[in-house]
C-alpha positions in Angstrom: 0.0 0.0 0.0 3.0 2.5 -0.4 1.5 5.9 -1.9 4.3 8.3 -3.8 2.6 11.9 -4.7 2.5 12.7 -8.4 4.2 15.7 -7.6 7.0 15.9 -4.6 5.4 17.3 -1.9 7.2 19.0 1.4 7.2 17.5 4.9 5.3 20.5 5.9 2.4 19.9 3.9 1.8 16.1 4.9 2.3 17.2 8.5 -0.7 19.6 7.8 -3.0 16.6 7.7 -4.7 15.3 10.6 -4.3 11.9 9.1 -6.7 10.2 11.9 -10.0 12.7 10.9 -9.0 12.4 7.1 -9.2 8.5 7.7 -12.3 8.5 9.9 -13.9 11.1 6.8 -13.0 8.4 4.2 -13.2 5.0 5.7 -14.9 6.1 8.5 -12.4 4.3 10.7 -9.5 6.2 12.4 -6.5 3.9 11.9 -7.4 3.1 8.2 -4.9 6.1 6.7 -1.9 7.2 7.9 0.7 9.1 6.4 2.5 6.3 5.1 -0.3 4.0 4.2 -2.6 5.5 2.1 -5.1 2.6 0.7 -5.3 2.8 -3.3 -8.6 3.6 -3.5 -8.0 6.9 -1.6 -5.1 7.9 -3.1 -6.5 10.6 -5.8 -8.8 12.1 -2.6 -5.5 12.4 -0.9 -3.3 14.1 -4.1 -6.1 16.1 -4.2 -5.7 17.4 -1.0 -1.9 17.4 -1.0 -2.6 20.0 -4.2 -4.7 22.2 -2.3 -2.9 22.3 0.6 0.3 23.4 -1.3 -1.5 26.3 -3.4 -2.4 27.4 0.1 1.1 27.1 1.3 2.3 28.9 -1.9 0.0 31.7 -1.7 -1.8 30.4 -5.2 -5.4 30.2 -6.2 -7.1 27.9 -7.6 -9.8 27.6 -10.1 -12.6 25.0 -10.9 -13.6 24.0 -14.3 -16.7 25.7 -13.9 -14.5 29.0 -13.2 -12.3 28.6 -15.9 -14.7 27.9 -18.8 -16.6 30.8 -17.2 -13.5 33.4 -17.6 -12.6 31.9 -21.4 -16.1 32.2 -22.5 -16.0 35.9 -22.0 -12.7 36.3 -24.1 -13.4 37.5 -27.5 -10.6 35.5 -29.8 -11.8 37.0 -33.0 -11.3 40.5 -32.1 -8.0 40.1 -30.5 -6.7 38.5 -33.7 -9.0 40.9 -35.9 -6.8 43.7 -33.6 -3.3 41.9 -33.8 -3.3 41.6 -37.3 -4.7 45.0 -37.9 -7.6 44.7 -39.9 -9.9 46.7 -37.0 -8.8 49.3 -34.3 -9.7 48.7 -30.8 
């Protein structure tokens, strides 16, 4: 049951968790998870959280798909290239 995060993560972050109430949340058993058994079938739930904890540590934010298609849908493509290539003036 070894568990290696996609990405490397820093002691700090792991020692963030309270790894009894995130096993009792998913298995609803308190000695199911620890930090150095992670059951397989957990293991995106807890990349997942290893990501969010680090954008937190890193001062980043986040977006959900919902956000992002959101933000792109109010880009106008056409008249940014219409712009760039000079055929209208903004």
């Amino acid at each position: 049951m070894g568990y290696k995060t996609k990405g490397k993560t820093t002691s700090v972050v792991e020692n963030m968790i309270n790894w009894a109430e995130i096993s009792k949340h998913l298995t609803g058993g308190s000695d199911r998870i620890r930090k150095n058994r992670i059951p397989t079938v957990h293991e995106s739930k807890i990349e997942e959280l290893f990501t969010y904890l680090q954008a937190w540590k890193d001062n980043k934010k986040l977006f959900s798909e919902t956000q992002l298609s959101n933000a792109l849908d109010k880009i106008d493509t056409k008249t940014i290239i219409m712009v760039e290539m000079g055929l209208i003036t903004p």
